[in-house]
C-alpha positions as CSV (number, residue, x, y, z in Angstrom):
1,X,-2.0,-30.7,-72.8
2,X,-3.4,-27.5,-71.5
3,X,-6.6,-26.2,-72.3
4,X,-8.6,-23.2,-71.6
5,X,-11.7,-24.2,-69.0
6,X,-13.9,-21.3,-70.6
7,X,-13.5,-19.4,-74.2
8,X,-12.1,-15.8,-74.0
9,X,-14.9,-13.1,-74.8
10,X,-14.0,-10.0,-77.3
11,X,-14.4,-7.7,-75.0
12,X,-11.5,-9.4,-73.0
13,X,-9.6,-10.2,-76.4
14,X,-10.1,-6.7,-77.8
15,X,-8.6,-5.1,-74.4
16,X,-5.8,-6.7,-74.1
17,X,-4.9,-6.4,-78.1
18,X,-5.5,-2.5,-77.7
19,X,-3.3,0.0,-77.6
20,X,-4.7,2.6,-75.2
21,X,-2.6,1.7,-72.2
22,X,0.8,2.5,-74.1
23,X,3.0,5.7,-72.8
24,X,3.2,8.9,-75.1
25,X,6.3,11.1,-74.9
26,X,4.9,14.6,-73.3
27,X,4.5,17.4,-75.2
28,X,7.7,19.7,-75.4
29,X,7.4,22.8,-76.8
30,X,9.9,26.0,-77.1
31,X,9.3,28.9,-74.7
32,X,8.5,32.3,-77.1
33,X,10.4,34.8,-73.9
34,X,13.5,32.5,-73.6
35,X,13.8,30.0,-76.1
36,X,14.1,26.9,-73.9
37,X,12.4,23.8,-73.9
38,X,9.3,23.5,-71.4
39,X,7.0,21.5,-71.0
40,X,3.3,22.2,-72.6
41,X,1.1,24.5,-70.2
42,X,3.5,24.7,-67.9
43,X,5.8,27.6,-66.5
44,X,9.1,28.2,-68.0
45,X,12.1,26.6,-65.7
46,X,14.5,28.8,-67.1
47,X,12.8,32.3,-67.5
48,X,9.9,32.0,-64.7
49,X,7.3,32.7,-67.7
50,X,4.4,31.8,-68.6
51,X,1.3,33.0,-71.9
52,X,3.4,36.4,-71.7
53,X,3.4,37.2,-68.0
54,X,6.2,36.7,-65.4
55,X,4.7,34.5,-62.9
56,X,8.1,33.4,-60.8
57,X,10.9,35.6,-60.4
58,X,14.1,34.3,-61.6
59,X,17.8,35.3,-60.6
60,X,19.4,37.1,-63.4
C-alpha cells in the first residue's frame, strides 16, 4: 500500500485548503451618462465616457 515518505507541513496543508486562488466575477457596474453596463474604472464602450468627462469620441 502507498504511503507518504514525509508528513505534509500546515503551511503546505493550509495552502492548498485555501481559497485565495479562486476567480471572482469582475465588477460591473451601470454607466450614470448612458445607462450601459461597463466594467468598474473603466471607460464606457457604448458612450466613450468616463467620471463625467468624454474621453473617446463616439459615432452618434
Amino acid at each position: 500500500m502507498a504511503v507518504p515518505k514525509r508528513k505534509t507541513s500546515k503551511a503546505r496543508r493550509d495552502k492548498r485548503r485555501s481559497t485565495v486562488w479562486k476567480l471572482e466575477a469582475p465588477a460591473i457596474s451601470r454607466c450614470p451618462n448612458c445607462g450601459e453596463y461597463k466594467l468598474s474604472h473603466r471607460v464606457c464602450g457604448s458612450c466613450g465616457y468616463y467620471n463625467g468627462r468624454e474621453v473617446i469620441k463616439t459615432e452618434a
